[in-house]
C-alpha positions in Angstrom: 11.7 70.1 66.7 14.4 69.3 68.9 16.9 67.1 70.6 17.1 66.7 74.7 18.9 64.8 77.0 19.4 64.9 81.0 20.8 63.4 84.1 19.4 63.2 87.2 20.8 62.5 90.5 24.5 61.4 88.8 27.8 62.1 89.8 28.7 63.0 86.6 26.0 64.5 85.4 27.5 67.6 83.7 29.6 65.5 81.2 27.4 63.2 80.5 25.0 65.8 79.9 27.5 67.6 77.2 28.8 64.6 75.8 24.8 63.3 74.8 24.1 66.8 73.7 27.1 66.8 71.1 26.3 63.3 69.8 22.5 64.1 69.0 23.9 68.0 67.5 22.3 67.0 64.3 18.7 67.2 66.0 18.8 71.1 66.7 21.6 73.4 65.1 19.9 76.5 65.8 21.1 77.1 69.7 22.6 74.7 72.8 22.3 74.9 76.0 23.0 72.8 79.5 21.4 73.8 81.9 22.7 72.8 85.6 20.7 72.3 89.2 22.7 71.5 92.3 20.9 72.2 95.5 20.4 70.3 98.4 19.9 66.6 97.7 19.1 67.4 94.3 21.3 67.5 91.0 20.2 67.4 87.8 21.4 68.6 84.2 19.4 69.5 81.2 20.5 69.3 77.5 19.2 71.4 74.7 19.6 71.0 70.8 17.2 73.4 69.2 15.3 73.2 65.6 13.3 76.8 65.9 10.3 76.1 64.1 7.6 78.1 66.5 8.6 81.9 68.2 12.5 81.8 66.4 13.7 84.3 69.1 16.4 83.9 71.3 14.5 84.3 74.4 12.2 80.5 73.3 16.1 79.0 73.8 15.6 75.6 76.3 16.2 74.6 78.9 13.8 77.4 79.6 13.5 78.0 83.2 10.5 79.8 84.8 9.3 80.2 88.9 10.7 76.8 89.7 10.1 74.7 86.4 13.1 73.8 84.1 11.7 72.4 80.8 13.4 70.5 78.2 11.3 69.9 75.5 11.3 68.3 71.7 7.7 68.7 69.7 5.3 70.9 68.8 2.1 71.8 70.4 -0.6 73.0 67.4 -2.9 74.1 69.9 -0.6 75.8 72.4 -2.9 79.3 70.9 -6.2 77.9 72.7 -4.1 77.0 75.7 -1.9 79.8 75.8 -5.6 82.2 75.4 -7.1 80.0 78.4 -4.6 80.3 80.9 -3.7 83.6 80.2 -7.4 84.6 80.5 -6.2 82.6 84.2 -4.0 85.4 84.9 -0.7 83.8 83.4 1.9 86.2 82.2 4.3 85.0 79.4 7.3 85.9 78.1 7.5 84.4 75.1 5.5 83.9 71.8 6.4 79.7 71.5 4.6 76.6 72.4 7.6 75.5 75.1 6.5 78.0 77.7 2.8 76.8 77.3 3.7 73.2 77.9 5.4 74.7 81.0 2.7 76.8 82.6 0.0 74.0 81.1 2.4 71.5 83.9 1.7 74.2 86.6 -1.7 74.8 86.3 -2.5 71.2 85.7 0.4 68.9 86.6 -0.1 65.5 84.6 -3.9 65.8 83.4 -2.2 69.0 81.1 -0.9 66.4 78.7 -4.3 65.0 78.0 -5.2 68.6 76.7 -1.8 68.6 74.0 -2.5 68.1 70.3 0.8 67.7 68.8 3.7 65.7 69.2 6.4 65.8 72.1 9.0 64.0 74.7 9.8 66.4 77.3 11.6 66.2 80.5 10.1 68.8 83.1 12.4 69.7 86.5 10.1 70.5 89.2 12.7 72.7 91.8 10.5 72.9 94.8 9.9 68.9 95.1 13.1 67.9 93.5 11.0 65.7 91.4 12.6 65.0 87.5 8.9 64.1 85.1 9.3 62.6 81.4 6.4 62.8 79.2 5.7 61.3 76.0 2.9 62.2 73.3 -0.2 59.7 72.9 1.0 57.7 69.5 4.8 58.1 70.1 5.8 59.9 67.3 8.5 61.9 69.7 11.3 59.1 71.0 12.7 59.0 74.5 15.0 56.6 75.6 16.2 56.3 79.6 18.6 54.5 81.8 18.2 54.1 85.6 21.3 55.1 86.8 22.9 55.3 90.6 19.3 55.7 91.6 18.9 58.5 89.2 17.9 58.6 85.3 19.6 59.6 82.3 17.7 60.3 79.2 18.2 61.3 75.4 15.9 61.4 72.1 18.1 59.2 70.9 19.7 56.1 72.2 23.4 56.9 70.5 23.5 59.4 73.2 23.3 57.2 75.8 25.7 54.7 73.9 28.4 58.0 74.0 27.8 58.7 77.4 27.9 55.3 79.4 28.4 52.4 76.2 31.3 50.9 78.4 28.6 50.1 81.3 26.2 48.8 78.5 25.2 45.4 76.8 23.2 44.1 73.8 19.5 42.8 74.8 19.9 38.9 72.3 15.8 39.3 72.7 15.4 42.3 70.9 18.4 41.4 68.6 15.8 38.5 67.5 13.0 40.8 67.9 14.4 43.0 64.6 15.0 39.6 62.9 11.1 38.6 63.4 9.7 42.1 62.3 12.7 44.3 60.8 12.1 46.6 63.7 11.8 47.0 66.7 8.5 47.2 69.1 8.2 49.4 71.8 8.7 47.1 74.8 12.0 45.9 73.5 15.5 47.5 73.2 18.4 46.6 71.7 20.4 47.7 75.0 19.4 45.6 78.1 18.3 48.5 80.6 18.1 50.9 78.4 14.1 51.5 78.3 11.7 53.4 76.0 9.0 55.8 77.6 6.0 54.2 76.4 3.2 56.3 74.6 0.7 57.8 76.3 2.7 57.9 79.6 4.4 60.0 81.7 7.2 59.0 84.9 8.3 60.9 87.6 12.0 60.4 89.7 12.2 61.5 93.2 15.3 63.0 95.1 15.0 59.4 97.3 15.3 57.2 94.1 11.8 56.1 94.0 9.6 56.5 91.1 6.3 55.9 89.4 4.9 55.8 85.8 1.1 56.5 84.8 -0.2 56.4 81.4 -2.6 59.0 80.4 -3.7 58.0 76.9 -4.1 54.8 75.7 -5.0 53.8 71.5 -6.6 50.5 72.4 -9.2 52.6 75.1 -9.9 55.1 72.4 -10.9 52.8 69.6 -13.3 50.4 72.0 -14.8 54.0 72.8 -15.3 54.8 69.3 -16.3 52.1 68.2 -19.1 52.1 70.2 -19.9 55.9 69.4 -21.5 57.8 66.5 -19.0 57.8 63.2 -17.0 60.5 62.4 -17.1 63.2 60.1 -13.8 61.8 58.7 -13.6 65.1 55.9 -14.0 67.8 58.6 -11.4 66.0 61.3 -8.5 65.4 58.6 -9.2 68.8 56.9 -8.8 70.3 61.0 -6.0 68.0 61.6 -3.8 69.4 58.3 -4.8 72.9 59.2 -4.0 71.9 63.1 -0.3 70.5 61.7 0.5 73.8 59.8 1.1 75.9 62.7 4.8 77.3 61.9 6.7 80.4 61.9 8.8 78.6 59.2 7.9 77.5 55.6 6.1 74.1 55.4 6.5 71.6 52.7 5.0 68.2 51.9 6.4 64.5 51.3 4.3 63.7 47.6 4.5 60.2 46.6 1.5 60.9 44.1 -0.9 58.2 46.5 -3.7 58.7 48.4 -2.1 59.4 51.7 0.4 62.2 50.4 -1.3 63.4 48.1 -4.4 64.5 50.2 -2.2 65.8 52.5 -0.6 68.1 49.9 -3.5 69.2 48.7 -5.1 70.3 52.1 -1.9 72.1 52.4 -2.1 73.6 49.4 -5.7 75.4 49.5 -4.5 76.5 53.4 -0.6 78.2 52.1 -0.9 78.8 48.3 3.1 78.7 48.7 3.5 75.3 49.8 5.9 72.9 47.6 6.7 69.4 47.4 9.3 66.3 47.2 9.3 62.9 45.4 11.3 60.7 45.0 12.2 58.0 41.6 14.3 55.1 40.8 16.4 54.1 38.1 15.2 52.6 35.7 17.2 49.4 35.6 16.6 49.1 39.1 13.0 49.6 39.0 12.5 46.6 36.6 14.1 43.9 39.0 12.2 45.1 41.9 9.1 45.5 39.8 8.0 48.7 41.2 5.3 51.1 39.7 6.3 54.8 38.7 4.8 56.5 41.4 6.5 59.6 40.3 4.0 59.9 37.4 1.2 60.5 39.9 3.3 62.8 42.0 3.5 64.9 38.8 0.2 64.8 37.9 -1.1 65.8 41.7 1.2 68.7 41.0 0.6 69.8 37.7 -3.0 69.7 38.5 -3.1 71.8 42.3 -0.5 73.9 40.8 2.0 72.9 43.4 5.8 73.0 42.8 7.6 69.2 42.8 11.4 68.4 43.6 12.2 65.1 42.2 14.9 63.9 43.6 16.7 60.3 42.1 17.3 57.3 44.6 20.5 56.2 43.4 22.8 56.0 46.2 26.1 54.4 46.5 24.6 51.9 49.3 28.1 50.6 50.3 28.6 54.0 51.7 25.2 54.4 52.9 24.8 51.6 55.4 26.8 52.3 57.6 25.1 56.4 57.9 22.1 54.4 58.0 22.6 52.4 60.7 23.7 54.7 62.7 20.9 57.4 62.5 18.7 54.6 63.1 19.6 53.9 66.6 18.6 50.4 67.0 18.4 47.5 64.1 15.7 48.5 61.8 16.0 46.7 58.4 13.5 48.9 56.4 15.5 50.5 53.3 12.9 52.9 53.0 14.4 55.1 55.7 17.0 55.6 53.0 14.4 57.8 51.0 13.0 59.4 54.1 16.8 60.6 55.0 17.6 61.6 51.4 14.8 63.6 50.8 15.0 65.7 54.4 19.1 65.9 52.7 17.8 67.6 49.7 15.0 69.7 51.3 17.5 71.2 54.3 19.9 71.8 51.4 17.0 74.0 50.2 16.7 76.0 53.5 13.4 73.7 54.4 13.0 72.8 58.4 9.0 71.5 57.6 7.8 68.4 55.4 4.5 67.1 55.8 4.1 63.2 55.7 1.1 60.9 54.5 1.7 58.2 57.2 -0.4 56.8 59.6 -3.3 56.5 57.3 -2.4 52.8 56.2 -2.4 52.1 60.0 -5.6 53.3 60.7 -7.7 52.9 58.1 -6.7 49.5 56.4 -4.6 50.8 53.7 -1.8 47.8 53.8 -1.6 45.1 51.6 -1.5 42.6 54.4 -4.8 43.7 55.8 -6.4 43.1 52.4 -4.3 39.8 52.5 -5.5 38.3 55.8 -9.6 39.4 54.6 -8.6 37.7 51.8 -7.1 34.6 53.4 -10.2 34.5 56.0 -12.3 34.0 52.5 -9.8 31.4 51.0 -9.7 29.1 54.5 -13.6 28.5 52.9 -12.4 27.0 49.7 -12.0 23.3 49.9 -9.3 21.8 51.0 -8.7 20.1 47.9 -8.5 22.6 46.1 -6.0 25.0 48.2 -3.3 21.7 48.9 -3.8 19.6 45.8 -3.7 22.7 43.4 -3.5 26.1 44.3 -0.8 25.7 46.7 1.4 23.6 44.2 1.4 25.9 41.7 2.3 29.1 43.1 5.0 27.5 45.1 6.8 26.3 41.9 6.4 29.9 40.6 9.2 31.9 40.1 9.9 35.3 41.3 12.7 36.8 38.9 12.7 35.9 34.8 15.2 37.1 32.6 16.0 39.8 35.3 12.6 41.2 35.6 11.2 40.2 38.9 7.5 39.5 39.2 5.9 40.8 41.8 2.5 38.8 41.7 4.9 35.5 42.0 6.2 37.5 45.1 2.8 38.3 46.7 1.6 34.8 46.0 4.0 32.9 47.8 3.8 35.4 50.4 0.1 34.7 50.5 0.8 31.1 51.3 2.1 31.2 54.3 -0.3 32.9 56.3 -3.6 32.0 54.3 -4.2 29.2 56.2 -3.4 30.1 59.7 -5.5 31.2 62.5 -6.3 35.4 62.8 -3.7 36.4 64.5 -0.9 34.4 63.9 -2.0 35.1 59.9 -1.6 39.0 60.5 1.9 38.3 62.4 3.2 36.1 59.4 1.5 38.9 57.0 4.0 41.3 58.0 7.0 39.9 59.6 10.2 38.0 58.0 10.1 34.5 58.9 7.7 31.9 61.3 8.7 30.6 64.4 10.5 27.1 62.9 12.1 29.6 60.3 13.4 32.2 63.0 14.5 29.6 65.3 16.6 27.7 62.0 18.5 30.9 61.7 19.6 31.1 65.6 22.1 29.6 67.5 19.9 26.3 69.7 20.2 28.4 73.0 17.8 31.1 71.5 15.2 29.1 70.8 13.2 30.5 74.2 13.2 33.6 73.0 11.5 33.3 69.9 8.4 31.8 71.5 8.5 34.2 74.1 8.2 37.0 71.2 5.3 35.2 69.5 3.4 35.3 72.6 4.1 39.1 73.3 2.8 39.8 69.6 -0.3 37.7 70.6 -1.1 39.6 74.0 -1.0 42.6 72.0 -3.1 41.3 69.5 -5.6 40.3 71.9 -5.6 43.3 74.3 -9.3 44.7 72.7 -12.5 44.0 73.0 -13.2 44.9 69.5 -15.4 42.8 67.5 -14.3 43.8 64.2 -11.3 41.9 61.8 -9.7 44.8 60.4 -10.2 47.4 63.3 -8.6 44.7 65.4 -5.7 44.7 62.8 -5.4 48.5 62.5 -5.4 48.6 66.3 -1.9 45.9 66.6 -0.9 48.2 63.8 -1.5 51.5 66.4 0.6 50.0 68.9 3.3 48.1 67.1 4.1 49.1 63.4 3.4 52.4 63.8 5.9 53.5 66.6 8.2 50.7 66.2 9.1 51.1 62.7 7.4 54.0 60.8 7.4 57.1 63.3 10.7 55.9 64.6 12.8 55.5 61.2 11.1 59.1 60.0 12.4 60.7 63.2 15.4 59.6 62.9 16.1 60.2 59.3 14.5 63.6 59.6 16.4 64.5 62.4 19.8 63.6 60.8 19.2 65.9 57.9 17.8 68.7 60.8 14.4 68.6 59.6 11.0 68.1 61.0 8.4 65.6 59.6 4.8 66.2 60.8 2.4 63.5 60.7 -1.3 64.8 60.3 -3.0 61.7 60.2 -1.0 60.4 63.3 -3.5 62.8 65.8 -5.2 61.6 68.8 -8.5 63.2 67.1 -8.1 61.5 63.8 -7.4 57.9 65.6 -10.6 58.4 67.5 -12.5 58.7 64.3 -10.6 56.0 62.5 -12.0 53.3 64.7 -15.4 55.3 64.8 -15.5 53.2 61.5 -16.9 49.8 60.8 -14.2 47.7 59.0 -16.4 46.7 56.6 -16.4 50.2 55.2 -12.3 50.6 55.6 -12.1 47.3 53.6 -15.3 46.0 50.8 -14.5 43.4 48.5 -11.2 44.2 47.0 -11.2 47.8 47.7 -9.0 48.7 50.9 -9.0 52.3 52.9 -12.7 52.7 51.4 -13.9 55.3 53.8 -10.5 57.5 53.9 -11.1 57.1 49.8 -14.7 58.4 49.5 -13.7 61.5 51.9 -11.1 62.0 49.4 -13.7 62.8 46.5 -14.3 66.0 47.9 -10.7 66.9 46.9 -8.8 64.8 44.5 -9.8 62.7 41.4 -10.7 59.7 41.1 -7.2 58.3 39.7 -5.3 59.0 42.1 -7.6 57.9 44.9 -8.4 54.8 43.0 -5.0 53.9 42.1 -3.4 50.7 43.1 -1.4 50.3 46.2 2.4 51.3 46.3 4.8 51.0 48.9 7.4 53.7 50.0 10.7 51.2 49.8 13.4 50.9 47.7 15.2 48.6 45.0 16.1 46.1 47.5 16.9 43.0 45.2 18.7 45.2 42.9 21.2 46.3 45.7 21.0 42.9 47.2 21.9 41.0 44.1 24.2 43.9 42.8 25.7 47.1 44.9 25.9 45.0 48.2 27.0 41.5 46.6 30.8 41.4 47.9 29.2 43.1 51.1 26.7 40.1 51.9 29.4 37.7 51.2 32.4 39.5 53.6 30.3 41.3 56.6 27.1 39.0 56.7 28.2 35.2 55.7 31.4 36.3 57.5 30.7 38.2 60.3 30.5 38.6 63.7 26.9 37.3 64.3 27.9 33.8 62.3 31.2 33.8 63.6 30.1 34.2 67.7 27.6 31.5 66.7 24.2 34.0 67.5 23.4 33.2 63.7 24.0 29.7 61.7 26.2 30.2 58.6 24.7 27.6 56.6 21.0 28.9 57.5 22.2 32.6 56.2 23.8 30.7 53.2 20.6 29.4 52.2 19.1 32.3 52.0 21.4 34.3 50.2 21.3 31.4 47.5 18.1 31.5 47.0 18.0 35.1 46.1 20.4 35.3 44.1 19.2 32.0 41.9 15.7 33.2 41.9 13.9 30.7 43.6 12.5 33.1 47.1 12.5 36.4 47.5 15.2 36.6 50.7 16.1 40.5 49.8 14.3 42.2 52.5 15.7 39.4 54.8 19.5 40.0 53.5 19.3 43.5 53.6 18.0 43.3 57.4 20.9 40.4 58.6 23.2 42.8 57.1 22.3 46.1 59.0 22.2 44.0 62.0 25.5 42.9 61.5 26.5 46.1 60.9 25.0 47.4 63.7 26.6 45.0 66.4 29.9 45.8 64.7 29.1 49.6 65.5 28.1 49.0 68.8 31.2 47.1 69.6 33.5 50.4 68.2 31.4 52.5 71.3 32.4 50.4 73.7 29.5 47.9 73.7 29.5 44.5 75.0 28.2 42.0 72.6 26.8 39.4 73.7 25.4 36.2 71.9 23.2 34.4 74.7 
């Protein structure tokens, strides 16, 4: 895994080049390179930062340069052995033992269509010498970032968008839309970035620039085609494609290790590892225990030690106690844009402790929730679909009343079924899709549009209608596929791939994502949803293909979310920090937020009444991340 960055066709390509290549260092300590073209009407410059995970010789180093194609590439291809067999079987010679020069001879023989052949995960920039013509690629889910500006009819590109904020922040300005975006969701989605301009190569796709400034973009792969073809072909062998797709992700001239949070997702994971390299260890994470009773969170680390006591399998449990004050501000930097989910935190602590321990591998559980139902707000909306039934009576006169008057901390324990409850009532009663949007994101419409200045009002309906296009875009007939596919193309990329490949990154490490697989989606929507969620039971099919491996506890075991104390820092560490930076900051102060809306909020929380912690902890990274943006040269700007 690696970081890249380029110009093409700009004036002052080589420093931009070195400066974005310095700024994303962190992505690839093991060799740097830039790589310079300047012939004819054609300049371009190629940046290199190099994890060496596959063929750790010298001579894998990128840019790697061959008969006319300059590739810069971050990913890994776990079937570059089948492609590197077939084309030398062609009559290809290579020079190397590493998936980079496959992906670059695959682009010879086969141009574009060679990227519907990868299995793995990858953003690439491929210089094509004889045509002059610069191509980016991206892999089919998007768990590889790659952000470009079009520049003096050219393109500059990076893994990360800091290094396009070191290289050109003066020319740059903050996009308000996607500033409300992160407020609505806590992330951001794929179409929207927090620099206007600044664009993110969708999934599935691939663009081409020409020496003459024109250029086109074609998508190769697409989640929502894929699931409306499954769906309406024979169901899946789902043991046999996630055993292949955990041998598939192990391909490594490096150690591997797992993520093991003691669920389902991990801990299957681990254990396929496991019986494939008897050597594999793992890393948890726990809480302290003062914190763990405000937020109400389970122990997850007792099944983490019981999957590992059991399989046999070395655990590293590392404490998430972190003096958050000093945090934010790393956080919100290796983040990139404003994402307000704290459990990045864990994912860039744990990469901390396992590069400390000489570790450049982890294999992550995510992507299973996505695709097969595993969420609480996909039980939630089945659930609310049934409660719509009950009469109306009943749900206003009684049910409503009650819960509503419930609170959600007692004698500084919070109560997390007072929590779920409320959270319940404001989607049970809405129409499908706008129930599985209020499921998951911070506030509704009125309640977004409260917090913002009266001028942004048009964009929050703007983004409420782009989450219900995206919605609707299937012809699926099914509830929770329908939910698992909006979950594909929005959660998935927006928040969870891109906060692990950042965090990862920061502590030089590479996070592999076996359920995350073209092959593994296709047979996640080979299933009904009535077999992903029955009665109360949610991920049922993933669960019963677990039998064959784990027992029955820690399939069976209730649901558990990867996050972090947040009321307890809310309410304690980051107190005098809400109160200075947020109620006093820049984004109440220009007017883009109203103070006595953010009051209200914060008290709330801190009397008890609502549960505003995850909204708190997201104002205040986004305050914190305009402030940063501002230091790089950034302009601000509120309308």
């Amino acid at each position: 895994m690696c970081g890249i960055a380029g110009c093409y066709q700009q004036h002052d390509g080589f420093a931009l080049a070195e400066t974005m290549s310095d700024r994303i260092a962190h992505r690839g300590p093991d060799a740097d390179r830039v790589y310079a073209f300047d012939e004819g009407d054609v300049r371009a410059f190629l940046a290199h930062r190099r994890l060496s995970i596959i063929d750790l010789s010298s001579e894998a180093d990128q840019p790697f340069t061959k008969r006319g194609l300059t590739i810069c590439y971050n990913g890994e291809l776990y079937n570059y052995k089948e492609l590197r067999a077939e084309l030398s079987k062609a009559g290809v010679a290579f020079r190397t033992n590493g998936d980079t020069e496959v992906v670059l001879e695959a682009w010879r023989r086969w141009g574009p269509d060679a990227l519907k052949r990868f299995r793995g995960m990858f953003a690439f920039a491929m210089l094509d010498e004889d045509s002059g013509s610069m191509y980016l690629a991206r892999d089919p889910l998007g768990i590889k970032p790659l952000y470009f500006l079009r520049r003096e009819g050219g393109v500059v590109f990076a893994s990360e968008l800091k290094a396009l904020v070191a290289a050109v922040g003066s020319e740059l300005r903050t996009e308000p839309g996607a500033l409300i975006a992160s407020m609505l969701y806590y992330w951001l989605p794929e179409q929207r970035c927090a620099i206007d301009g600044v664009e993110k190569l969708p999934p599935g796709s691939w663009a081409e620039f020409r020496p003459d400034g024109s250029s086109r973009h074609e998508t190769y792969w697409r989640v929502t085609d894929i699931a409306t073809q499954a769906a309406a072909g024979p169901r899946a062998d789902l043991r046999t494609v996630i055993e292949e797709s955990v041998a598939a992700h192990m391909v490594a001239d490096v150690p591997v290790s797992t993520f093991l949070s003691g669920g389902l997702d991990s801990s299957l994971v681990t254990v396929l590892a496991k019986r494939l390299d008897p050597g594999v260890d793992s890393y948890t994470i726990t809480f302290r225990a003062e914190d763990q009773r405000l937020e109400a969170m389970p122990d997850d680390a007792i099944y983490a030690r019981k999957v590992a006591q059991q399989f046999g399998i070395k655990l590293h449990e590392i404490e998430i106690a972190p003096d958050v004050v000093d945090l934010l501000p790393r956080i919100v930097d290796t983040l990139d844009e404003p994402i307000g989910d704290p459990a990045a935190i864990n994912t860039l602590l744990m990469c901390d402790t396992a590069r400390a321990a000489g570790v450049k591998v982890l294999l992550s559980g995510m992507g299973a929730d996505e695709l097969f139902g595993g969420y609480r707000k996909h039980l939630a909306c089945v659930m609310g679909a049934q409660y719509q039934r009950l009469p109306g009576v009943l749900r206003n006169g009684l049910i409503g009343p009650a819960i509503r008057r419930m609170p959600v901390t007692v004698n500084g324990r919070g109560l997390r079924y007072a929590r779920w409850a409320k959270r319940f009532l404001t989607f049970a009663d809405l129409p499908e899709e706008t129930a599985f949007r209020r499921s998951y994101t911070m506030y509704d419409g009125d309640q977004l549009t409260g917090l913002l200045s009266p001028d942004l009002e048009p964009y929050v309906g703007k983004l409420l209608s782009e989450h219900s296009d995206i919605y609707h875009d299937t012809t699926l007939d099914d509830h929770v596929n329908r939910m698992c596919l909006a979950d594909s193309r929005m959660f998935l990329p927006g928040l969870n791939l891109a906060y692990t490949d950042r965090s990862s990154m920061a502590a030089s490490t590479e996070v592999r994502t076996p359920f995350v697989d073209p092959i593994v989606a296709a047979a996640a929507f080979s299933i009904p949803g009535s077999e992903k969620i029955h009665r109360r039971v949610s991920k049922l099919a993933l669960k019963k293909a677990a039998e064959a491996w784990l027992p029955k506890e820690i399939i069976y075991r209730p649901k558990a979310s990867f996050s972090a104390p947040l009321r307890a820092w809310v309410r304690n560490d980051l107190r005098e920090l809400v109160d200075d930076t947020l109620l006093r900051g820049e984004l109440v102060g220009s007017g883009f937020l109203q103070q006595a809306a953010v009051q209200r909020l914060v008290d709330d929380e801190r009397a008890g009444r609502e549960d505003y912690s995850k909204q708190i902890w997201q104002l205040l990274t986004l305050e914190t991340w305009t402030r940063h943006m501002r230091s790089l040269g950034v302009t601000i700007t509120s309308l």
